[in-house]
MARPA-561692 format. One line per field, with one value per residue (C-alpha): residue in one letter; chain; x negated, y negated, z. Coordinates in Angstrom, 3 decimals, always signed. Last residue first. Layout:
# residues N
r = c(A  ...)
c = c(A  ...)
X = c(X  ...)
Y = c(Y  ...)
Z = c(Z  ...)
***
This chain:
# residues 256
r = c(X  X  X  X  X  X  X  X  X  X  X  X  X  X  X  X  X  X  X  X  X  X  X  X  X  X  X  X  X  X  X  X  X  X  X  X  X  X  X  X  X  X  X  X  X  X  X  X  X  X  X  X  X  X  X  X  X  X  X  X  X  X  X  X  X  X  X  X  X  X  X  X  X  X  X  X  X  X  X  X  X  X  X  X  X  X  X  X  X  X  X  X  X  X  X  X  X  X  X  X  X  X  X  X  X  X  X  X  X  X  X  X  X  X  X  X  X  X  X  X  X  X  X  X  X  X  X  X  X  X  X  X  X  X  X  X  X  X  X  X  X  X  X  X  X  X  X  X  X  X  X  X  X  X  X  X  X  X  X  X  X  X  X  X  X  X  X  X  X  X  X  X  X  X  X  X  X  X  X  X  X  X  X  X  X  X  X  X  X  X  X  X  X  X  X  X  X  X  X  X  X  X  X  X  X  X  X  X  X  X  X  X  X  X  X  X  X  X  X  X  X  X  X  X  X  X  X  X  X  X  X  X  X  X  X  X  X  X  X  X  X  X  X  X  X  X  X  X  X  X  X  X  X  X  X  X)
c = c(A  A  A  A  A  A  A  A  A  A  A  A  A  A  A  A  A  A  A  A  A  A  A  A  A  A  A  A  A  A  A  A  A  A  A  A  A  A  A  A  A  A  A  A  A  A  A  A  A  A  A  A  A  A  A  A  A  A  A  A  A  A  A  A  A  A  A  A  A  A  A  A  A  A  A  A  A  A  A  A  A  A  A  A  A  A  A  A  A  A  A  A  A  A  A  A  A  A  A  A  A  A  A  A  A  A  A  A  A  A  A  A  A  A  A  A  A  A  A  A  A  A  A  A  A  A  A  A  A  A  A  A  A  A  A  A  A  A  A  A  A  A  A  A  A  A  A  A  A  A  A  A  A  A  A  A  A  A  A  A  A  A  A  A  A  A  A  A  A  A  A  A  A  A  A  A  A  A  A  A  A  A  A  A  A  A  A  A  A  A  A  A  A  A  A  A  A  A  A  A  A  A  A  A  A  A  A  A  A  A  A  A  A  A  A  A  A  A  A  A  A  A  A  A  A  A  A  A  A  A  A  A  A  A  A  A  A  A  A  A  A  A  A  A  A  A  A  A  A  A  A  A  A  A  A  A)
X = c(-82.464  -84.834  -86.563  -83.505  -82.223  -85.321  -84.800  -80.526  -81.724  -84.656  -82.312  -82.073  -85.152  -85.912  -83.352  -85.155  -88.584  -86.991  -85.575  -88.764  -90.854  -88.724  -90.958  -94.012  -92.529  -95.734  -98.049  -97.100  -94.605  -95.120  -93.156  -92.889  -91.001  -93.196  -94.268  -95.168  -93.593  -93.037  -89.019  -88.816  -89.964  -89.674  -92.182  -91.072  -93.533  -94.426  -96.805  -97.992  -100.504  -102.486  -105.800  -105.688  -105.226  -105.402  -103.339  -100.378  -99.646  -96.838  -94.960  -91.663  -89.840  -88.023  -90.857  -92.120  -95.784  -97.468  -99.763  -100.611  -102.002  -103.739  -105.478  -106.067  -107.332  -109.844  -110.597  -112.131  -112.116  -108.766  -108.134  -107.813  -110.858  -110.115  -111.298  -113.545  -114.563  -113.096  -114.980  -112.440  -113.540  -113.778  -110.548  -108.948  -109.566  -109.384  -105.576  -104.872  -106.111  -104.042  -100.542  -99.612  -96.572  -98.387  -101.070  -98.483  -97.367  -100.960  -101.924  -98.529  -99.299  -102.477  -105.640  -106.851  -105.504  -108.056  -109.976  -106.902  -105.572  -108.348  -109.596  -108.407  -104.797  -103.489  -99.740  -97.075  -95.166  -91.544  -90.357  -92.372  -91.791  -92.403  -91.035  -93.324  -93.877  -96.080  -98.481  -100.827  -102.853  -105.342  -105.119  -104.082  -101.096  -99.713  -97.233  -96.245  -93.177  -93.275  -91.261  -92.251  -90.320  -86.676  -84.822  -82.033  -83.760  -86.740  -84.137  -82.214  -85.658  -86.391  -83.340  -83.644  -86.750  -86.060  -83.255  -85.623  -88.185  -85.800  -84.758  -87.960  -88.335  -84.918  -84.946  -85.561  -83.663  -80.623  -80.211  -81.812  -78.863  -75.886  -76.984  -77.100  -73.655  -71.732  -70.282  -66.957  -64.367  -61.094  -58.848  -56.085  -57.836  -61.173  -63.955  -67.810  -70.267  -74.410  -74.446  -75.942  -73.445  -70.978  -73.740  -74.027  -70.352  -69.777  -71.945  -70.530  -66.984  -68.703  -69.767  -66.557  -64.391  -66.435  -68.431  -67.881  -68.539  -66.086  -63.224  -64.414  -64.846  -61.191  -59.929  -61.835  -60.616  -62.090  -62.215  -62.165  -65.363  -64.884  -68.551  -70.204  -68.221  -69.235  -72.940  -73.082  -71.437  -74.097  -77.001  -75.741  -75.348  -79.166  -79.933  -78.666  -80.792  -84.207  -83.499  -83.122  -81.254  -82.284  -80.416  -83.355  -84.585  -88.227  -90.637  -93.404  -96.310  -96.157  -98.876  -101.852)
Y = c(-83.696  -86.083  -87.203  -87.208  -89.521  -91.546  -92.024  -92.890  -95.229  -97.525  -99.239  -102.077  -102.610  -102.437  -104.569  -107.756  -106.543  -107.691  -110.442  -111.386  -110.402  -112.361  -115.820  -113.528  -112.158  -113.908  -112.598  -108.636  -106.625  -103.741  -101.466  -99.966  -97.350  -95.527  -93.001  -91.462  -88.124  -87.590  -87.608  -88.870  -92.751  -94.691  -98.172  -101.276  -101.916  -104.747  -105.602  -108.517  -108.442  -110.312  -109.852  -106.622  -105.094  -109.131  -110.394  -110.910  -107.750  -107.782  -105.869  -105.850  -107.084  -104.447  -103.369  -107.195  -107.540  -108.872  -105.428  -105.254  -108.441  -108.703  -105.345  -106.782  -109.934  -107.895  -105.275  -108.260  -107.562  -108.847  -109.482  -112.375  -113.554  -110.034  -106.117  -106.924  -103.759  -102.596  -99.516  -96.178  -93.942  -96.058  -98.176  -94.748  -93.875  -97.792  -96.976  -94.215  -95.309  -98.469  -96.137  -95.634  -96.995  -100.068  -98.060  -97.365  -100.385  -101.849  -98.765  -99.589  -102.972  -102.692  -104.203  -102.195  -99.449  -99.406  -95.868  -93.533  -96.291  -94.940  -98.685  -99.862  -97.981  -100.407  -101.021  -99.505  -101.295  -102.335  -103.366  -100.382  -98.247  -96.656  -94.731  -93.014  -89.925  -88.527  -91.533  -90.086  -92.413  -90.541  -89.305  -85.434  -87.207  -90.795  -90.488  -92.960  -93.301  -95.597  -98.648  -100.441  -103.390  -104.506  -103.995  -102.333  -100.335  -99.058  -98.463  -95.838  -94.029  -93.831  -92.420  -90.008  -89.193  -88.912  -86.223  -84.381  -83.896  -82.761  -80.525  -79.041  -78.758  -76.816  -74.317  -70.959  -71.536  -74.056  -76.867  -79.860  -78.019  -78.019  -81.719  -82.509  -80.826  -82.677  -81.768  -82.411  -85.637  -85.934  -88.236  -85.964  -84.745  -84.343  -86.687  -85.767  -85.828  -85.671  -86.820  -90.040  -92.357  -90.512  -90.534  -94.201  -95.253  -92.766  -95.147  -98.166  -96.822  -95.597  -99.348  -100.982  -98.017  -97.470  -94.717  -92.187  -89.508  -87.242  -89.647  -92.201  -88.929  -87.663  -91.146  -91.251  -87.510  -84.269  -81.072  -78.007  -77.160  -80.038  -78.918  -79.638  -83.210  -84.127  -82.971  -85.463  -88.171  -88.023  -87.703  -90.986  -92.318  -91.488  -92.383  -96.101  -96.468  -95.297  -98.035  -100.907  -103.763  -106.620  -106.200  -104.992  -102.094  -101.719  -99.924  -97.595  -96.818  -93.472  -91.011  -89.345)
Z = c(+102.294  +103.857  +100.460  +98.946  +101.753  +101.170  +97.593  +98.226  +101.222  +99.385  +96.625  +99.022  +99.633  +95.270  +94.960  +97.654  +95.639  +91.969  +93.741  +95.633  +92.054  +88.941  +89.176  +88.454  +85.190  +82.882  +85.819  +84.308  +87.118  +89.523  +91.846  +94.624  +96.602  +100.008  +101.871  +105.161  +105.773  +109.952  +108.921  +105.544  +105.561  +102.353  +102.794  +100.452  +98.020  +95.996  +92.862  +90.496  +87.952  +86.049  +87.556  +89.159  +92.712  +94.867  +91.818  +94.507  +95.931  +98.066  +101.063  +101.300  +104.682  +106.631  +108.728  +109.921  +108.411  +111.498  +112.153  +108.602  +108.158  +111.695  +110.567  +107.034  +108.480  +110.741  +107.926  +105.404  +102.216  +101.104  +97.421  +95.919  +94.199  +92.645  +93.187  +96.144  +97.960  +101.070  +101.674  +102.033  +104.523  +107.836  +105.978  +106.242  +110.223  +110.878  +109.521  +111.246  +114.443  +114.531  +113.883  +110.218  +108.424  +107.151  +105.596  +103.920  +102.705  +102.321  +99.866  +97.577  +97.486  +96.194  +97.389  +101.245  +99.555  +97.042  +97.266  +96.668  +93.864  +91.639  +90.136  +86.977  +87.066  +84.766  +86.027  +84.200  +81.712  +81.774  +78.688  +76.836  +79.503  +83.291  +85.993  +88.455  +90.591  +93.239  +93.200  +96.458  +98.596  +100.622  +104.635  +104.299  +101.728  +102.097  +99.398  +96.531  +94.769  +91.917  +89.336  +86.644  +86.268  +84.950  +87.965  +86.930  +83.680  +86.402  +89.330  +87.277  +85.929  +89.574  +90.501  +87.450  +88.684  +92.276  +91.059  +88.764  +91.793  +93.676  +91.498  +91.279  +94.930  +95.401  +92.649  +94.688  +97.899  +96.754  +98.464  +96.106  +93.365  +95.788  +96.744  +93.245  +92.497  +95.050  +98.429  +99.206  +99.525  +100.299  +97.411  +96.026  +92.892  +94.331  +94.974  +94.846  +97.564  +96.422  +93.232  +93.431  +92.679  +94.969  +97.811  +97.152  +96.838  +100.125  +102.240  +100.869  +102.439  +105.642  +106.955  +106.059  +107.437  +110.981  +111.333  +114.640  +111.942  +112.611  +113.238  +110.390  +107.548  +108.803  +107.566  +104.094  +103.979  +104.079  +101.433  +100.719  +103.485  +105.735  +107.621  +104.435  +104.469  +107.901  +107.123  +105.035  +106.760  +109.439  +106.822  +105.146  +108.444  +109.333  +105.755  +106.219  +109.092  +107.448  +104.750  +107.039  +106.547  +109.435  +113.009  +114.500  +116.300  +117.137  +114.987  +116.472  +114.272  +112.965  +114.524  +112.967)
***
């Protein structure tokens, strides 16, 4: 099942910034004791006001720290998502901390989601009494064609792919809003521009409001969404503009 192309653009993209991210990574491995902010732009072909908010983020996450006299070297989280026998679990406790992170910033309940042997997979979520997690009414495996998170990556997929899903997965009516028709979806989901998140207006569940922004790991389809109640409606494109933006340090860890 094949990605769907995406053309370049000057609009942020997610996958981008983990290129560079990846780029200046290795950089600093390959600086051993340490490298500087000026050794880091010859290595890396970066320039400074594109690498310095690069090195914020991997600083903030864990991955480079800063010694003493300034250079940079690797940081404890990439140590621990690089180790042989502990590597998966802490990757899982780094994406939950991220996720945890993103939850108190943005003030919703947030998820990763994986498109997994062709089904809709919630691999991990952050949730809490101000920010509650969505009802899970109807299995989210069999309502893509509804939920934010199902249209995103569906998104990601190639035409194939997602006839091959909506062939499994009947478009039932969950709402007065939801889609059931796979022609619109189809034109839907072939329009939706790649860096713009994808929402869920009521068409999942009555009362709620959803986007997702897609988070894509090599040939891993997946994506970062999250949800809000009706009464928090007027908060979604700014909730959904930070969760875009906070896309890069969860796919890096994904890519790591």
């Amino acid at each position: 099942m094949a990605l769907k192309h995406e053309p370049e653009t000057s609009t942020y993209r997610p996958h981008r910034s983990v290129r560079y991210a990846l780029r200046v990574l290795e950089a600093v491995d390959h600086g051993g004791t340490g490298i500087t902010d000026a050794e880091l732009v010859r290595e890396t072909g970066l320039p400074a006001d594109r690498l310095t908010p690069l090195l914020r983020m991997l600083r903030r996450e864990g991955y480079v720290r800063q010694t003493s006299d300034g250079a940079y070297v690797t940081g404890e989280a990439l140590s621990r998502i690089g180790s042989v026998g502990d590597g998966a679990s802490a990757l899982t406790a780094k994406l939950q901390v991220t996720l945890d992170k993103l939850r108190d910033t943005v003030g919703a309940a947030v998820y990763m989601s994986r498109y997994i042997d062709g089904e809709v997979h919630i691999t991990q979520y952050a949730a809490g009494p101000g920010a509650p997690a969505v009802n899970e009414w109807v299995d989210f495996r069999v309502s893509a064609h509804a939920s934010a998170v199902g249209k995103s990556l569906l998104g990601q997929l190639d035409l194939d792919g997602r006839r091959d899903h909506l062939s499994r997965h009947k478009m039932v009516r969950l709402t007065s809003r939801t889609i059931t028709s796979e022609k619109v979806l189809l034109t839907k989901l072939a329009t939706q521009p790649a860096t713009v998140p994808v929402l869920d207006l009521q068409e999942y569940a009555v009362g709620t409001v959803c986007a997702a922004v897609p988070i894509t790991a090599g040939s891993a389809v997946g994506c970062l969404a999250l949800s809000l109640p009706l009464a928090h409606a007027h908060r979604l494109h700014e909730a959904a503009r930070h969760l875009n933006r906070s896309a890069a340090p969860v796919a890096l860890s994904l890519t790591i």
